[in-house]
CHARMM-style PDB file with segment names, atoms N, HN, CA, C and O in Angstrom:
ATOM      1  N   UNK     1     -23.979   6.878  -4.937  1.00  0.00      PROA
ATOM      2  CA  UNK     1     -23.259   5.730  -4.349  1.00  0.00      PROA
ATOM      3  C   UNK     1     -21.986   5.448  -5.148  1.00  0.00      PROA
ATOM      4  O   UNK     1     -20.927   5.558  -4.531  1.00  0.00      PROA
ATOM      5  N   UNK     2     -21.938   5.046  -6.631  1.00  0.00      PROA
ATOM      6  HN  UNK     2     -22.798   4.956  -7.133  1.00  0.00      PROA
ATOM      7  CA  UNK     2     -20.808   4.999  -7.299  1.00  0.00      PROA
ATOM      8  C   UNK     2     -19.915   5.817  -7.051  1.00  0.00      PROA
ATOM      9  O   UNK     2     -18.796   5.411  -6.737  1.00  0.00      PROA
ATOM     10  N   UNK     3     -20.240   7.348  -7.147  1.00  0.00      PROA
ATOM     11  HN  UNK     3     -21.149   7.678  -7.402  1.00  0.00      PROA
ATOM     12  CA  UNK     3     -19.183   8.277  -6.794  1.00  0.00      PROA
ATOM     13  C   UNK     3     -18.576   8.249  -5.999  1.00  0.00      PROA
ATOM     14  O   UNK     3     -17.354   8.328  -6.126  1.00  0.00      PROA
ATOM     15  N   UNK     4     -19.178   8.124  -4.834  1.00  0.00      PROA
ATOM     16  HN  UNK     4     -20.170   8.060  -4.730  1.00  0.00      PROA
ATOM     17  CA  UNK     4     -18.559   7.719  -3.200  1.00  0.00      PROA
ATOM     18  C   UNK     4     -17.718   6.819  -3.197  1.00  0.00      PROA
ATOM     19  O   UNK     4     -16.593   6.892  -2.702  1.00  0.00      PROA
ATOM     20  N   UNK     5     -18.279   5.745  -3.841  1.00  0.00      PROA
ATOM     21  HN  UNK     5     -19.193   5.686  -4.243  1.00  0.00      PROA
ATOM     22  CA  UNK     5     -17.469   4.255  -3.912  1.00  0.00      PROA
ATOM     23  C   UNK     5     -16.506   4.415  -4.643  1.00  0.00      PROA
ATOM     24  O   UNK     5     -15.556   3.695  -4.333  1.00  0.00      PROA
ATOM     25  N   UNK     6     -16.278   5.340  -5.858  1.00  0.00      PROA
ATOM     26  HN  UNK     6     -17.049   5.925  -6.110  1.00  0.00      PROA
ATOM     27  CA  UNK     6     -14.818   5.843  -7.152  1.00  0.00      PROA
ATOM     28  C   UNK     6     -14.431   5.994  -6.030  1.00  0.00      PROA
ATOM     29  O   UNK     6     -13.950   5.012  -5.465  1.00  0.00      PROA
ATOM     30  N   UNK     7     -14.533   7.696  -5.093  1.00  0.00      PROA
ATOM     31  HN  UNK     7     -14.924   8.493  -5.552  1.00  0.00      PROA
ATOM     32  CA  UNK     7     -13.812   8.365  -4.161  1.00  0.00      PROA
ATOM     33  C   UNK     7     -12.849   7.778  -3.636  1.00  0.00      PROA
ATOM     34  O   UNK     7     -11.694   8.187  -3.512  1.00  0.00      PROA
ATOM     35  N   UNK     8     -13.519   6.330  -3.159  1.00  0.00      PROA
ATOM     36  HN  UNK     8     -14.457   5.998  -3.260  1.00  0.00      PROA
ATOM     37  CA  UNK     8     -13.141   5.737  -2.052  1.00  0.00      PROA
ATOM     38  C   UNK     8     -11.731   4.808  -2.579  1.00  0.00      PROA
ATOM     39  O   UNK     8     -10.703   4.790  -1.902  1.00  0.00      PROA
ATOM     40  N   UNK     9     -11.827   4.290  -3.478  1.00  0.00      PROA
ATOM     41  HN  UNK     9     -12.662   4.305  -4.028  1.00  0.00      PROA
ATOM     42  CA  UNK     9     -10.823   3.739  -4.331  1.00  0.00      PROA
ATOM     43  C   UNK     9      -9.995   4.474  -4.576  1.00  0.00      PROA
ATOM     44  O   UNK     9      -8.824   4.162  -4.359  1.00  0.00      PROA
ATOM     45  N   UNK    10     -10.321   5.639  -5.085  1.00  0.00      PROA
ATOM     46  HN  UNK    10     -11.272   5.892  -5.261  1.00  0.00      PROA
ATOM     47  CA  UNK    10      -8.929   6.769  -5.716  1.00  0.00      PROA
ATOM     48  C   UNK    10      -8.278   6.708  -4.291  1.00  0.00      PROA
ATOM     49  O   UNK    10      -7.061   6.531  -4.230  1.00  0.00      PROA
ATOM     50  N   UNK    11      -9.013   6.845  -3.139  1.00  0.00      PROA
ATOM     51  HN  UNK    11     -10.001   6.989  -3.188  1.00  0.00      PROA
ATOM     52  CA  UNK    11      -7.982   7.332  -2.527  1.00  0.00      PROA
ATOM     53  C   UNK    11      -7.379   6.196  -1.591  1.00  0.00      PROA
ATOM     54  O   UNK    11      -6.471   6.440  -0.796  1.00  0.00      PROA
ATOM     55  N   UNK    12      -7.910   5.020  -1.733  1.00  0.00      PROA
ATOM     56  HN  UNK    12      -8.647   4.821  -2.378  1.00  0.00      PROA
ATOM     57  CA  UNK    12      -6.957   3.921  -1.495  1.00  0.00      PROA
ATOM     58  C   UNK    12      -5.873   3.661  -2.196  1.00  0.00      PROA
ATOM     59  O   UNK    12      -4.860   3.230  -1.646  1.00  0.00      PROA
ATOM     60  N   UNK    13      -5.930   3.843  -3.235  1.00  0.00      PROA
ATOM     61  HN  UNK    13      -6.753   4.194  -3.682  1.00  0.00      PROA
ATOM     62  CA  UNK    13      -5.146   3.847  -4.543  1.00  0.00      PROA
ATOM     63  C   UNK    13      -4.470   4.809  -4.630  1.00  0.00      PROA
ATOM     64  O   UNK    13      -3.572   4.641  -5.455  1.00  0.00      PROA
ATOM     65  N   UNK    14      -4.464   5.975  -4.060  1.00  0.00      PROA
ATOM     66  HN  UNK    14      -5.194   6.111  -3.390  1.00  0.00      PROA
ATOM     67  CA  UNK    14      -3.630   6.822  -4.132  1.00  0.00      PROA
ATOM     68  C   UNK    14      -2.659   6.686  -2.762  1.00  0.00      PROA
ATOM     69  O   UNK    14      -1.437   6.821  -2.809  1.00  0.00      PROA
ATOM     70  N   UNK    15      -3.369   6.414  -1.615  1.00  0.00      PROA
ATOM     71  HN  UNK    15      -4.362   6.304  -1.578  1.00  0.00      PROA
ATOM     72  CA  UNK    15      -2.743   5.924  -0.221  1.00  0.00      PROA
ATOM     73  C   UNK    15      -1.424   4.840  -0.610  1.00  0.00      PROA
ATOM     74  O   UNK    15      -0.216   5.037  -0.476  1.00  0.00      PROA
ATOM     75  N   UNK    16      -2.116   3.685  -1.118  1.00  0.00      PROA
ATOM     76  HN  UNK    16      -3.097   3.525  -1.228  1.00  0.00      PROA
ATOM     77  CA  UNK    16      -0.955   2.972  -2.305  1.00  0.00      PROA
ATOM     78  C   UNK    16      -0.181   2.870  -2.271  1.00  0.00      PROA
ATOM     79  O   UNK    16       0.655   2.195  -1.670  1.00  0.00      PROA
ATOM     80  N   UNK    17      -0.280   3.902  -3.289  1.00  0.00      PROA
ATOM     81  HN  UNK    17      -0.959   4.450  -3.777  1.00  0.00      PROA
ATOM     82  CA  UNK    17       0.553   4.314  -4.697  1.00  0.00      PROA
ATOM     83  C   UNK    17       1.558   5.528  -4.088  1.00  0.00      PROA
ATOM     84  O   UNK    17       2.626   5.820  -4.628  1.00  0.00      PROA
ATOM     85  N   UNK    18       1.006   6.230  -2.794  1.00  0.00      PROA
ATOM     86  HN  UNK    18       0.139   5.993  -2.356  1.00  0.00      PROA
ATOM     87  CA  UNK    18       1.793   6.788  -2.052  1.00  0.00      PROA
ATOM     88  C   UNK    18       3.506   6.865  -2.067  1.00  0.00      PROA
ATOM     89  O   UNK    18       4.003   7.882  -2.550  1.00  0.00      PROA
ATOM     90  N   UNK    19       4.104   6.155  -1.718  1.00  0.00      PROA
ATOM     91  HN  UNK    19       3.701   5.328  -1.326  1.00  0.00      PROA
ATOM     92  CA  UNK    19       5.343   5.775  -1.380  1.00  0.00      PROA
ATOM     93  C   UNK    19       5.923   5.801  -3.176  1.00  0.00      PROA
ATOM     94  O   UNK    19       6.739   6.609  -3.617  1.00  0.00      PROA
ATOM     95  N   UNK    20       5.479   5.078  -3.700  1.00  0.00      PROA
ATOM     96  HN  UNK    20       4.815   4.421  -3.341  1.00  0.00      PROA
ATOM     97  CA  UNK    20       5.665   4.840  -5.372  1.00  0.00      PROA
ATOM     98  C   UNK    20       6.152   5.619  -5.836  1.00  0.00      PROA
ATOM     99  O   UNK    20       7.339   5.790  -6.117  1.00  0.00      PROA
ATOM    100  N   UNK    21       4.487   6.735  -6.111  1.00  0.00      PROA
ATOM    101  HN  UNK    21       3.524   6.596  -5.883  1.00  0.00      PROA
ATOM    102  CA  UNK    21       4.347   7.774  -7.008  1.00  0.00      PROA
ATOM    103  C   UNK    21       5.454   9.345  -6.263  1.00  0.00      PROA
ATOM    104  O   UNK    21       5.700  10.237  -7.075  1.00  0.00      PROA
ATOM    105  N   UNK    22       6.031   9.524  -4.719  1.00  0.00      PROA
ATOM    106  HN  UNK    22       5.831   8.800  -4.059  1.00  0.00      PROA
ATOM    107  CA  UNK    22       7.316   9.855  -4.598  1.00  0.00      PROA
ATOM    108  C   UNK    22       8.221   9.345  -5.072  1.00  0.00      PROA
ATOM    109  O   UNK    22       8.979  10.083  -5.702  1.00  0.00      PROA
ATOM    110  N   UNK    23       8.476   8.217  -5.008  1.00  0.00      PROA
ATOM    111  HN  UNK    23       7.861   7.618  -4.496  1.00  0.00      PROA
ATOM    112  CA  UNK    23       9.980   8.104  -5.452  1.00  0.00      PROA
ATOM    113  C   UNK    23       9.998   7.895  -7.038  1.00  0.00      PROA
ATOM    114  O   UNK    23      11.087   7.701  -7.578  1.00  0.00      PROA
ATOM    115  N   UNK    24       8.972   7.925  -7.708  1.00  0.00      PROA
ATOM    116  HN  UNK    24       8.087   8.083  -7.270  1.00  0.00      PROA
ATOM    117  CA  UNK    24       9.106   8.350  -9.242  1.00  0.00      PROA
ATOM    118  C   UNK    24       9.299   9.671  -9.172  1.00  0.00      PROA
ATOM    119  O   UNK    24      10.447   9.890  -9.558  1.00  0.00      PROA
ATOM    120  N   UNK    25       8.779  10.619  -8.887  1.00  0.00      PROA
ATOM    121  HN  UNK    25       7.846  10.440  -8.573  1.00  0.00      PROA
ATOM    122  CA  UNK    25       8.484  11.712  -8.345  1.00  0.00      PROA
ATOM    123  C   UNK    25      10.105  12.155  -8.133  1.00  0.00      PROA
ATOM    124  O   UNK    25      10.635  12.864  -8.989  1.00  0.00      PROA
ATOM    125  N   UNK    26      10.848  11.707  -6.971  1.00  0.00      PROA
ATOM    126  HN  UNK    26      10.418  11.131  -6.277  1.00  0.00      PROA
ATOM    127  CA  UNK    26      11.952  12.416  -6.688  1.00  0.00      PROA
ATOM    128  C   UNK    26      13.343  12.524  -8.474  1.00  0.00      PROA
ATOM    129  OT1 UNK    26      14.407  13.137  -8.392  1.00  0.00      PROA
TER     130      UNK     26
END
């Protein structure tokens, strides 16, 4: 269950952080 539930966060958090972590990125 935890794992699932990390999963699920990273990849909200990465959904996010999306837009962000490009334009640091560029």
């Amino acid at each position: 269950m935890d794992v699932c539930i990390s999963q699920d966060i990273d990849l909200l958090l990465i959904l996010s952080n999306d837009l962000p972590l490009k334009e640091t990125q560029k």
